[in-house]
C-alpha positions as CSV (number, residue, x, y, z in Angstrom):
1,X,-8.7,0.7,29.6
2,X,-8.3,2.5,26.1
3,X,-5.6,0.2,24.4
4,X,-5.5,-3.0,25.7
5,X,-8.6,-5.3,27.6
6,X,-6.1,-7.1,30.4
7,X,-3.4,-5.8,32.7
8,X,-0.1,-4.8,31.0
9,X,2.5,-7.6,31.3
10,X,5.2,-5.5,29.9
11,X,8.6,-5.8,31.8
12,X,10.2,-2.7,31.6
13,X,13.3,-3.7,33.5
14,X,14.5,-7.3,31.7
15,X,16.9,-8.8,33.8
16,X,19.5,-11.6,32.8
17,X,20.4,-14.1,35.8
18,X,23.8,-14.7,35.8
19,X,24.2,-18.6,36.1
20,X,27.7,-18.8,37.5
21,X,28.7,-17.2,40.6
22,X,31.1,-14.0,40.7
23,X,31.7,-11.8,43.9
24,X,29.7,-8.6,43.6
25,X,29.4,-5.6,45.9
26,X,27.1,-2.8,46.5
27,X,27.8,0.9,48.2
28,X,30.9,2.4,49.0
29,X,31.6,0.6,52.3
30,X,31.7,-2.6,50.7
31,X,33.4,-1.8,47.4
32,X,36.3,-0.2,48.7
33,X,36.8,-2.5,51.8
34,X,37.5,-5.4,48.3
35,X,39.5,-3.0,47.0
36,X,41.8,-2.1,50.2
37,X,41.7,-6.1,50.6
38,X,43.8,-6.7,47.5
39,X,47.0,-4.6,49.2
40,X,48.1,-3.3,45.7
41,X,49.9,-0.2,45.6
42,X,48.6,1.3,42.1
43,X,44.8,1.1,41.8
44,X,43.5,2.5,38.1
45,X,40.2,3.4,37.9
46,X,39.3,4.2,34.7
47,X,35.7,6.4,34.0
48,X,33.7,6.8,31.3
49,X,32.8,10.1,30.3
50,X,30.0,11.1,32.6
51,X,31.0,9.0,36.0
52,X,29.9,11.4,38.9
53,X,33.0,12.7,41.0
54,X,31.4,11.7,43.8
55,X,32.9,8.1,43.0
56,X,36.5,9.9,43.2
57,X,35.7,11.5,47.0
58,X,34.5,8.1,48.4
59,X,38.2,6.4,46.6
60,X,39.9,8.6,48.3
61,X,38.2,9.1,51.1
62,X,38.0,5.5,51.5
63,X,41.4,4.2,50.3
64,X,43.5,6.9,51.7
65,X,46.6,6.3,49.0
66,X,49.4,8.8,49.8
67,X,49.2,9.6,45.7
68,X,46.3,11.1,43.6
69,X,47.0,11.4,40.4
70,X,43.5,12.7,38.2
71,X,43.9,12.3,34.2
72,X,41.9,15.4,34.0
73,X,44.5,17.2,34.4
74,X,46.7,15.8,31.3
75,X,43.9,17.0,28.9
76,X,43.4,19.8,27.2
77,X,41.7,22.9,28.5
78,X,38.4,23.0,27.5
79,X,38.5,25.8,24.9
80,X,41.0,23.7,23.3
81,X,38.8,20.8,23.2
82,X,36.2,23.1,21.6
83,X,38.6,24.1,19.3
84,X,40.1,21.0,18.4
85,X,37.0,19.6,17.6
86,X,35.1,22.2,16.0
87,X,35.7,20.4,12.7
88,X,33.5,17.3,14.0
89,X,31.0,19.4,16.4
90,X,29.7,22.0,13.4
91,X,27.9,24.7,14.3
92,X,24.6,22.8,14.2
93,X,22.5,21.9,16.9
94,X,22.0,18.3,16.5
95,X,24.4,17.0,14.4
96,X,28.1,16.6,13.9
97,X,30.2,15.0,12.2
98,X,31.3,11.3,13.2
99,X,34.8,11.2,14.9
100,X,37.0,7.8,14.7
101,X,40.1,9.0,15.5
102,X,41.6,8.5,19.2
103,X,41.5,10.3,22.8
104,X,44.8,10.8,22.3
105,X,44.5,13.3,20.2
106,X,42.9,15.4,23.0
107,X,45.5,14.9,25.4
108,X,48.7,17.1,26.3
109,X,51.4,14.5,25.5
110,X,54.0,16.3,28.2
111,X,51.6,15.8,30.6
112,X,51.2,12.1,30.0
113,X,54.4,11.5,29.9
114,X,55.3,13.5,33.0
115,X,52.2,11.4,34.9
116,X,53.7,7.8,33.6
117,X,57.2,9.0,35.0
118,X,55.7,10.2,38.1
119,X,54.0,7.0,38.7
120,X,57.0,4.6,37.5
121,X,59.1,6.8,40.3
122,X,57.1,6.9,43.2
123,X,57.3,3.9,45.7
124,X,54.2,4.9,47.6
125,X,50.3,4.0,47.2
126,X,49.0,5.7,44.1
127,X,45.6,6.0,43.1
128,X,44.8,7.2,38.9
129,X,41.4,8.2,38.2
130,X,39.1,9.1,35.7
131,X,39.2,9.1,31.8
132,X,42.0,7.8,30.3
133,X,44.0,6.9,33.6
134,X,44.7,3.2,32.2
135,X,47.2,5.4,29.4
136,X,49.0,6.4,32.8
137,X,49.4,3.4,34.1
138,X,46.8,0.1,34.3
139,X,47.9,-0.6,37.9
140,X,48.5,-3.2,39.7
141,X,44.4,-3.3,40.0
142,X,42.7,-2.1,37.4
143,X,39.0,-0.8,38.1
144,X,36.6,0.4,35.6
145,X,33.6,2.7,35.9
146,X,30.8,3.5,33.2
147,X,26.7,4.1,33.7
148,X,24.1,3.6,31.1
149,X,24.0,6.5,27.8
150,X,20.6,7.6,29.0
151,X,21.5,8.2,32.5
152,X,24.3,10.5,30.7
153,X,21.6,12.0,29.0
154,X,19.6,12.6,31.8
155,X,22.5,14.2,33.8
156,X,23.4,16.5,30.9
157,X,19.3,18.1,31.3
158,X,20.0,18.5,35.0
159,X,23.2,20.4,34.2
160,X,25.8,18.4,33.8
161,X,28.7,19.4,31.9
162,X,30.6,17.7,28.7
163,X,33.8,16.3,29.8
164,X,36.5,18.9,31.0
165,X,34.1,21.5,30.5
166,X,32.1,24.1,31.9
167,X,29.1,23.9,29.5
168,X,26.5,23.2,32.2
169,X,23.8,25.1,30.9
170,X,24.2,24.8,27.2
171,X,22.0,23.4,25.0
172,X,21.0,20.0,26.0
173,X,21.2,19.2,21.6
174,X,24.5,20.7,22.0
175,X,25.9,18.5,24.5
176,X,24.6,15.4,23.2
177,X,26.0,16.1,20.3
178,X,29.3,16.3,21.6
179,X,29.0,13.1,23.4
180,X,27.6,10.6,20.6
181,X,29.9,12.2,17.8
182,X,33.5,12.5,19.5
183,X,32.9,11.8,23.2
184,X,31.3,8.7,23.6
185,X,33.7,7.2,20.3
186,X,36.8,7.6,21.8
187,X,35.3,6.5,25.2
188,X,34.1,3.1,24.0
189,X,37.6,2.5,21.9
190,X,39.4,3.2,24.6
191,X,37.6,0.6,27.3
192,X,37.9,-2.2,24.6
193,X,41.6,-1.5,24.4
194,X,42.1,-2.9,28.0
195,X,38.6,-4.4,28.4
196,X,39.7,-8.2,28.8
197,X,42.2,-6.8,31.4
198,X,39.4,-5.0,33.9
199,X,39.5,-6.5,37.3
200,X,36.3,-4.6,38.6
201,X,33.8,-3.3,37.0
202,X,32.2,-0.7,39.1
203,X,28.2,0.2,38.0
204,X,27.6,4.1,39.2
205,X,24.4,4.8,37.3
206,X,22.8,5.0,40.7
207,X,25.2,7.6,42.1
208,X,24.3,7.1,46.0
209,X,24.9,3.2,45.4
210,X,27.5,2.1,42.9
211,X,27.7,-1.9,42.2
212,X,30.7,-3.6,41.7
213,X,31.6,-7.2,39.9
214,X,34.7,-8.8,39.1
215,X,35.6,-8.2,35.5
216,X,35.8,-12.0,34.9
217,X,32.2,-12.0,35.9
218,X,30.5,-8.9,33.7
219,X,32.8,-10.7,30.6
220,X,31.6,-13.8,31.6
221,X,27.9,-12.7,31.7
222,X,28.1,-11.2,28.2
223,X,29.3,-13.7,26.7
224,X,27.1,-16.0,27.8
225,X,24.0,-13.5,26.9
226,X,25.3,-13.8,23.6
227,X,24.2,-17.3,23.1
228,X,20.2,-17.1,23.9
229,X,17.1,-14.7,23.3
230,X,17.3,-11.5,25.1
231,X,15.9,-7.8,25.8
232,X,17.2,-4.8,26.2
233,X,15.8,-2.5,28.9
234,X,13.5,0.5,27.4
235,X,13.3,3.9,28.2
236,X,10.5,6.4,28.1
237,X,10.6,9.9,27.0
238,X,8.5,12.8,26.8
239,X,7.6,14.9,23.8
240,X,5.3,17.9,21.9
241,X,3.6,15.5,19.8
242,X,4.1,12.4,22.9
243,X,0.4,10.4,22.9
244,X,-0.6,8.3,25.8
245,X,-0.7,4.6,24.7
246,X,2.6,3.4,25.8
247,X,1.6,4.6,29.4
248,X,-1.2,1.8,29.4
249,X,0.6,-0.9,27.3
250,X,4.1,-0.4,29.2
251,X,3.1,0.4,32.3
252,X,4.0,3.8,32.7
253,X,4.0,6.8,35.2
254,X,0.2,7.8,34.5
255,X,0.7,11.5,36.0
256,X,3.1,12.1,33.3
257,X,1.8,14.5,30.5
258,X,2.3,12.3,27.4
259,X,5.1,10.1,26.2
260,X,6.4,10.2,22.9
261,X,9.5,8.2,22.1
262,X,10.6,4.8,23.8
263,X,14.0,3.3,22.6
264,X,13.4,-0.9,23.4
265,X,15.7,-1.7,20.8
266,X,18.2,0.1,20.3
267,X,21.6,-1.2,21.5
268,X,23.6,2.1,21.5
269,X,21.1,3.7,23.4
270,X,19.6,1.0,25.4
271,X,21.7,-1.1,28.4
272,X,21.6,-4.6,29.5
273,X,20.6,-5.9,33.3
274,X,22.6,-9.0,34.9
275,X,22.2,-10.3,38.3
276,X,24.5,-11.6,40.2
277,X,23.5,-13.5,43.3
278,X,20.7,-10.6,44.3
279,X,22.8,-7.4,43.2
280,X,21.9,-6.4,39.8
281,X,24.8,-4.4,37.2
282,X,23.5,-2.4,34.7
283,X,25.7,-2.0,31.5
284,X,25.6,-0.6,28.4
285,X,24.4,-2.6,25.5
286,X,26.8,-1.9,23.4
287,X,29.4,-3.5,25.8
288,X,27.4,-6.6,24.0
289,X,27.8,-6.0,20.8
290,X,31.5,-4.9,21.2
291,X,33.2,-8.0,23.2
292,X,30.8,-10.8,21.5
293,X,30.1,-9.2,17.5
294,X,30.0,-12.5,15.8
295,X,28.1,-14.9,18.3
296,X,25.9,-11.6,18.1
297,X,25.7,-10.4,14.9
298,X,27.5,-12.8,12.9
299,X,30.3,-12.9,10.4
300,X,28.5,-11.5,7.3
301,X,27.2,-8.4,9.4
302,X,29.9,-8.1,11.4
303,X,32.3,-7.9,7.8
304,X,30.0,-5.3,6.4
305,X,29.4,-3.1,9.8
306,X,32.0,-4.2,11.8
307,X,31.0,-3.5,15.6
308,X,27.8,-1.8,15.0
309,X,24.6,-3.0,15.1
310,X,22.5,-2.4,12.3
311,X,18.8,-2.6,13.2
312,X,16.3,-0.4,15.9
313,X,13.6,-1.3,16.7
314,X,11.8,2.4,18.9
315,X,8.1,3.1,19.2
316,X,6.5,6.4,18.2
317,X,3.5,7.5,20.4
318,X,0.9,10.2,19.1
319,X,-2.0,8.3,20.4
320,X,-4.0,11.4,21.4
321,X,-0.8,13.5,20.3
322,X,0.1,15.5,17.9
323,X,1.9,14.7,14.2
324,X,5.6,14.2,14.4
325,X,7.7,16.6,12.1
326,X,7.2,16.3,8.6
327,X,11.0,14.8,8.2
328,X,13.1,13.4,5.6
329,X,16.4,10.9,6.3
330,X,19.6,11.8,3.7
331,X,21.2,9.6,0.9
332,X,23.9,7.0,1.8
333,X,26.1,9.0,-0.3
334,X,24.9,12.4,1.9
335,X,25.5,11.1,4.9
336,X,28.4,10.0,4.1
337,X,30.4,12.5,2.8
338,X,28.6,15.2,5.5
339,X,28.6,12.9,8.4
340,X,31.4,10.1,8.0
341,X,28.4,7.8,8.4
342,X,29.3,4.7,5.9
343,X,24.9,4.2,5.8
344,X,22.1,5.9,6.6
345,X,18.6,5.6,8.0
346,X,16.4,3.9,5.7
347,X,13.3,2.7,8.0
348,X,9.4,1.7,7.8
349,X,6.4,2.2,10.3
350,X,4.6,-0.8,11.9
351,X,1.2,0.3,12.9
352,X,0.8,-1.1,16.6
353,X,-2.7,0.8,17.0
354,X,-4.0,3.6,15.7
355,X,-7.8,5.2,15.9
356,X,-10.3,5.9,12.9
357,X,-8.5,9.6,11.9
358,X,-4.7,7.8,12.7
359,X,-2.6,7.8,9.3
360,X,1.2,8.4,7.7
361,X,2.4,11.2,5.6
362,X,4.1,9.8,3.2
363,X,5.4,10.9,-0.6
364,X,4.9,14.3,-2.2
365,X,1.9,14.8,-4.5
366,X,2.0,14.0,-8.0
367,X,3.2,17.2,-10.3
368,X,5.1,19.1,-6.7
369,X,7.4,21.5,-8.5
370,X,10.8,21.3,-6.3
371,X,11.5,25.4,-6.5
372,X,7.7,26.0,-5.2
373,X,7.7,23.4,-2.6
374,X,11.1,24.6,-1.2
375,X,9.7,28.1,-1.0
376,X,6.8,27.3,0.4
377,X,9.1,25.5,3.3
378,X,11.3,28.6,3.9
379,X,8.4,31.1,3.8
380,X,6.8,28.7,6.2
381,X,9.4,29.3,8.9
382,X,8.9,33.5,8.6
383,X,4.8,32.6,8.3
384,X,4.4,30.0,10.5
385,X,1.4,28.4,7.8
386,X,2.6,25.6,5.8
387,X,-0.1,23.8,3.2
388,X,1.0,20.1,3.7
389,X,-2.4,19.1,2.0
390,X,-1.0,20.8,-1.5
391,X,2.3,18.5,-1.3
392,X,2.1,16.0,0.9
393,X,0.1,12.5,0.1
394,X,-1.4,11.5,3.4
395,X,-2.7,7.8,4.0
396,X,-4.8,6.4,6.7
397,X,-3.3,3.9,8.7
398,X,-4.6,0.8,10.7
399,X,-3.5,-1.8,12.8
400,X,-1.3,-3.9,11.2
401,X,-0.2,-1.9,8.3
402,X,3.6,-1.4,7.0
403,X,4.5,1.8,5.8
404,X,8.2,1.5,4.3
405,X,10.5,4.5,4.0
406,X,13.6,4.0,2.2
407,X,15.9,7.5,2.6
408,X,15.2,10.4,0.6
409,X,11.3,9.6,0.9
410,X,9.5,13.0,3.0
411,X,7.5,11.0,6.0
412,X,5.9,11.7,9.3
413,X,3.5,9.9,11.5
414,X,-0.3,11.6,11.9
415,X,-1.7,12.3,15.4
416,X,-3.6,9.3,16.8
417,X,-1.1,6.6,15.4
418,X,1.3,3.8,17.0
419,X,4.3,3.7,15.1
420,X,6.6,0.4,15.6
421,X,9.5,2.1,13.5
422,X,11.9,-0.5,12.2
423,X,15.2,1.2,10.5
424,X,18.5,0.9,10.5
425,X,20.6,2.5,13.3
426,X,21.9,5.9,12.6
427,X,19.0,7.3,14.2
428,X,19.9,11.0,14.8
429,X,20.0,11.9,11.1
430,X,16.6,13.3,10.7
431,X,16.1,16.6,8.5
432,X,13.1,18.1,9.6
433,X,11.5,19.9,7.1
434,X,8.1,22.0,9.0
435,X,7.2,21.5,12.9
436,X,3.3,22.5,12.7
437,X,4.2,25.6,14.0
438,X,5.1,24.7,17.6
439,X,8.0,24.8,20.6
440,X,9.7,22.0,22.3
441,X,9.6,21.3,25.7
442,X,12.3,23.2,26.0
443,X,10.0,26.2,25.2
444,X,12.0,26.8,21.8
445,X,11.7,25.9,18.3
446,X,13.2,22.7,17.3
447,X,15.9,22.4,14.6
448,X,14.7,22.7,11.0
449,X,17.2,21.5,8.2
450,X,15.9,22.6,5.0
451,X,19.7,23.2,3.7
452,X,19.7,19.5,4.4
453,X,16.4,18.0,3.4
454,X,16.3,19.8,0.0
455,X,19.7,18.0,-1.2
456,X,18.5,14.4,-0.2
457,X,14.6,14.4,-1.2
458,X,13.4,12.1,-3.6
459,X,11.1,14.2,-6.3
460,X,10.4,10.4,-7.9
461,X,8.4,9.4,-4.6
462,X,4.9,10.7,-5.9
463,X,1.5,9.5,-5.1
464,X,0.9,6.6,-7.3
465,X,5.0,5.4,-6.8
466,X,4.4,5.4,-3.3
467,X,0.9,3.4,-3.7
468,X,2.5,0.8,-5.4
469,X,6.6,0.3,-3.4
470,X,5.6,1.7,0.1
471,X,2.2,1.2,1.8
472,X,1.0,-2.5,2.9
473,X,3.4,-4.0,0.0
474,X,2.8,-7.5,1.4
475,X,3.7,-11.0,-0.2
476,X,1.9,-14.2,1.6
477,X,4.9,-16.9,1.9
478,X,3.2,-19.6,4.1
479,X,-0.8,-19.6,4.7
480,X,-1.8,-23.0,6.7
481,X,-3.7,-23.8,9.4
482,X,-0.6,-23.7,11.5
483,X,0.5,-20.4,10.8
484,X,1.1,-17.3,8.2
485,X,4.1,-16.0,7.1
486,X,3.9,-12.4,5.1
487,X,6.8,-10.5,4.2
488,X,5.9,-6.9,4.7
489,X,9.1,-5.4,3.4
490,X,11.6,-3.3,3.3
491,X,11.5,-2.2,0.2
492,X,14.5,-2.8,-2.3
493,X,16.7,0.0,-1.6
494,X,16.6,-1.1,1.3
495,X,19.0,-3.6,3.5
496,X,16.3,-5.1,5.8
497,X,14.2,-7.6,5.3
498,X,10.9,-7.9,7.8
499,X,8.1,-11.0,7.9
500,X,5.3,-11.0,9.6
501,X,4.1,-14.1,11.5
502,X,0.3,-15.1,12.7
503,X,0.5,-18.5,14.6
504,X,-1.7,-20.4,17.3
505,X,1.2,-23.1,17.5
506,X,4.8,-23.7,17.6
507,X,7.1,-22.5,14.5
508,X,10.4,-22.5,14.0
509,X,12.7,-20.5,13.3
510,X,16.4,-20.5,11.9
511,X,19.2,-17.4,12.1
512,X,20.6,-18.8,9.5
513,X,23.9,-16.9,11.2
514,X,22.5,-13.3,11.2
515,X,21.3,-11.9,14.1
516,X,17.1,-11.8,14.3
517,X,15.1,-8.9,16.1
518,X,11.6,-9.3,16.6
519,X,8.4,-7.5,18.6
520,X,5.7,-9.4,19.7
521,X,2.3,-7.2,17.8
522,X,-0.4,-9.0,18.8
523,X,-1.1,-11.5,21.8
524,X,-0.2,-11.7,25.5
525,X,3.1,-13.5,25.0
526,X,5.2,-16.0,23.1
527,X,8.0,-18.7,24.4
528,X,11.3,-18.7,22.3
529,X,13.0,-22.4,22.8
530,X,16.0,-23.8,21.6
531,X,15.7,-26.8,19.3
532,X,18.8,-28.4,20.9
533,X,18.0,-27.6,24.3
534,X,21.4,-24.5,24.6
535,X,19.1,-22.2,26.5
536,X,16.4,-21.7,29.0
537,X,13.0,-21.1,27.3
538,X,12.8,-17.5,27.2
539,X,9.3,-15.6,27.8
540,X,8.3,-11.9,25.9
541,X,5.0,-10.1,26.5
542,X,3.1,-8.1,24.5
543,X,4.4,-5.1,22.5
544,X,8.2,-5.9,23.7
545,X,10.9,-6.7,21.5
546,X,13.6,-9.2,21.7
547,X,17.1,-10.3,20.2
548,X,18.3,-13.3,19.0
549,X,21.8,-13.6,18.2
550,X,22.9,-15.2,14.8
551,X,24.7,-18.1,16.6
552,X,21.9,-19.2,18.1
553,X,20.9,-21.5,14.5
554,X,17.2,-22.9,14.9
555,X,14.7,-21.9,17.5
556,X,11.1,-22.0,17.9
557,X,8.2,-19.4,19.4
558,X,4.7,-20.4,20.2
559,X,2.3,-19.1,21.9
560,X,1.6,-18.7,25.3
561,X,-1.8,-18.6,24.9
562,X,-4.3,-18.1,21.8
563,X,-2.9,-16.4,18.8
564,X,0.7,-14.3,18.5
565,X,1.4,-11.9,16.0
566,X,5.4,-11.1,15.9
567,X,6.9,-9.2,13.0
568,X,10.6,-10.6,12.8
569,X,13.6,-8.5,11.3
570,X,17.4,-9.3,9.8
571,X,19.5,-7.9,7.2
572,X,19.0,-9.2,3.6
């Protein structure tokens, strides 16, 4: 073993038992004999962007209603899509700009009218599917079907088109960018328009064997997640500068070349796993975070970001890798007015491991003139030679160390380093500034936003300011025999607050009504507890990270065994 000295104990598929029972089904045969049992004559089922068409053949197959009406058909073509939303899309590769409007806006109102008529006229069985059906008509059964965002991603690599398009081999960026920008949006406001009156919810991010539950049942779990400790289920991703440590510590494929990024806390991205009785729904996290914000999140957050969650936690892998891109994140006031996002992606690097060479780019050099470090950035993409040792500070980096990174400040990760980045959400806002000179997996260069980064970096962030505000800028709180307390950051301008925690024995915790994210750095595992007895202890391994919502008040972790090192995080 290279990283750890025992057997992984990392559980990369948390699952939450549901402790009340709810009828669930799995495979076609059984869902639709449910369905057909109700003897409704309108059955809605509603899709996320995404859903495989395959669900709409078995439904019809299966149900045999003398109707079929397919809310595809009431939106635009897809040029007009395009067009519509070329103001949001850009012509960038990555990044758009973030839509809030409604799908109604994308919709041929003739056509929806003509459909609700149609239904309100016709005395036979009817069956409305796909996106947007419920604005037809929510039934008399009302069935709704959605996968995880990362199975969406992994459909759009093998081809799969945005909706009502025939984009299949574009871009993967491109698509993406479609989906999380406008897409995705006016999905998510839609399903939380009707999502109290779902009757079904149907799982299809295994395509070849969909799960259903009763709506009451996915609410009921949710809400009752939202009282206790909880984990959101990782995944793994390849990439040019990927390392090898998470495929020891997590458990990984080891055939796999490398793997670079792994979102474990990231709520938008990541989903959630409930069983019911011994069939297990997977859902998107942000179903969470939507139907139960203020057990979650809590009123103050919940008043300043409304339905969004405002912290990731994601590890960075170039443990036998390569650096990442030298990058730089833009200005609240930049990404605001270029991106309609109300804050940006201030963030810090918590060094899980990292060998003797291992270390952080971080700051310019003192006396970097901006018009000759610009150049030397654009001539750098016609050369392919870039002298990061003339302008960049580079510090080497250990275990344990804290490396903060408030917006505007140019950062990467070294080669042979462990990154634990801890940031606030908008994650897909990164100007890349120089690649080392190297492809993607996709065999072609990956985006480089010097337009971008030259309008958001911070000249002020020099060698000795950095020194002082960003590297191991530690204050000891609490240093006893029972345990330490260090708060490690994040620095001012930032809105995140993170403490560090050493402890052989018990400590407790309070929320103080503002939802708490932690990672467990060091040790084999820790026990969360309620104080009052509200929830099952709750057990986390090494190197995994865990929620606890703000209305769960005091709480205590301790050890499973030996020592724990957890580094806890919550907005200021």
């Amino acid at each position: 073993m290279n990283y750890i000295n025992r057997e992984t104990n990392y559980d990369r598929f948390p699952t939450n038992v549901v402790s009340k029972y709810f009828k669930v089904f799995s495979g076609y045969d059984n869902i639709i004999n449910e369905i057909k049992s109700k003897q409704v004559r309108i059955i809605c089922v509603e899709t996320y962007p995404g859903v495989d068409d395959s669900l709409l053949e078995e439904f019809v197959k299966g149900l045999k209603p003398s109707k079929t009406i397919k809310s595809i058909d009431m939106f635009l073509d897809c040029d007009a899509l395009t067009e519509k939303m070329a103001e949001y899309l850009t012509d960038d590769r990555v990044r758009g700009k973030m839509f809030y409007g409604d799908v109604l806006e994308y919709i041929n109102q003739d056509k929806l009218a003509a459909f609700i008529s149609e239904v309100n006229n016709y005395n036979g069985t009817i069956l409305i599917y796909g996106f947007g059906s419920s604005l037809i008509n929510k039934g008399d059964i009302l069935i709704y079907a959605e996968l995880t965002r990362w199975e969406i991603q992994l459909r759009y690599r093998k081809g799969m088109p945005n909706y009502k398009c025939d984009n299949y081999n574009e871009d993967v960026l491109r698509k993406y960018k479609r989906g999380y920008f406008i897409e995705w949006r006016i999905a998510d406001k839609l399903k939380f328009n009707i999502f109290e009156d779902i009757d079904y919810y149907v799982d299809t991010t295994i395509i070849e064997e969909p799960k259903m539950v009763e709506g009451s049942g996915l609410r009921f779990a949710i809400s009752e997640l939202s009282t206790k400790p909880f984990r959101l289920v990782p995944y793994f991703d390849p990439g040019v500068w990927g390392g090898q440590w998470m495929k020891e510590v997590c458990g990984l494929n080891p055939n796999e070349k490398n793997y670079a990024w792994s979102f474990d806390g990231v709520p938008e991205e990541n989903s959630l796993r409930f069983k019911f009785d011994d069939i297990v729904i997977e859902t998107p996290a942000m179903n969470l975070v939507k139907y139960q914000p203020l057990n979650l999140l809590g009123e103050n957050i919940y008043k300043k970001f409304g339905v969004e969650f405002p912290i990731r936690f994601d590890f960075l892998d170039t443990m036998d890798g390569q650096n990442l891109s030298l990058q730089v994140h833009p200005t609240t006031k930049y990404i605001y007015e270029k991106f309609n996002m109300p804050y940006t992606q201030d963030e810090s690097y918590y060094i899980l491991d990292a060998k003797q060479d291992g270390g952080v780019f971080l700051g310019l050099k003192d006396g970097v003139n901006k018009e000759e470090f610009i150049g030397a950035l654009r001539q750098a993409q016609k050369t392919n030679k870039f002298n990061h040792e003339k302008y960049i500070n580079r510090f080497p980096a250990k275990k344990h160390d804290h490396f903060l990174i408030p917006a505007g400040t140019i950062h990467c990760s070294s080669y042979n380093t462990m990154v634990l980045e801890i940031s606030a959400t908008p994650y897909i806002f990164t100007f890349k500034l120089w690649d080392w000179d190297r492809l993607g997996l996709d065999g072609r260069p990956r985006p480089i936003h010097i337009e971008d980064g030259e309008k958001v970096i911070d000249y002020s962030r020099t060698t000795q300011w950095v020194k002082d505000n960003l590297v191991n800028h530690f204050e000891t709180l609490h240093d006893e025999s029972d345990y330490k307390e260090v708060k490690t950051g994040l620095h001012e301008l930032e809105f995140i607050e993170t403490h560090v925690y050493t402890s052989r024995n018990k400590v407790i915790h309070d929320t103080r009504g503002t939802v708490n994210m932690f990672n467990l750095v060091d040790g084999q595992g820790a026990i969360i507890e309620s104080i009052n007895n509200e929830f099952e202890p709750f057990e986390i391994h090494y190197a995994e990270t865990f929620i606890v919502p703000a209305c769960v008040g005091k709480y205590s972790i301790k050890p499973t065994s030996g020592e724990i090192k957890y580094i806890k995080a919550y907005v200021r």
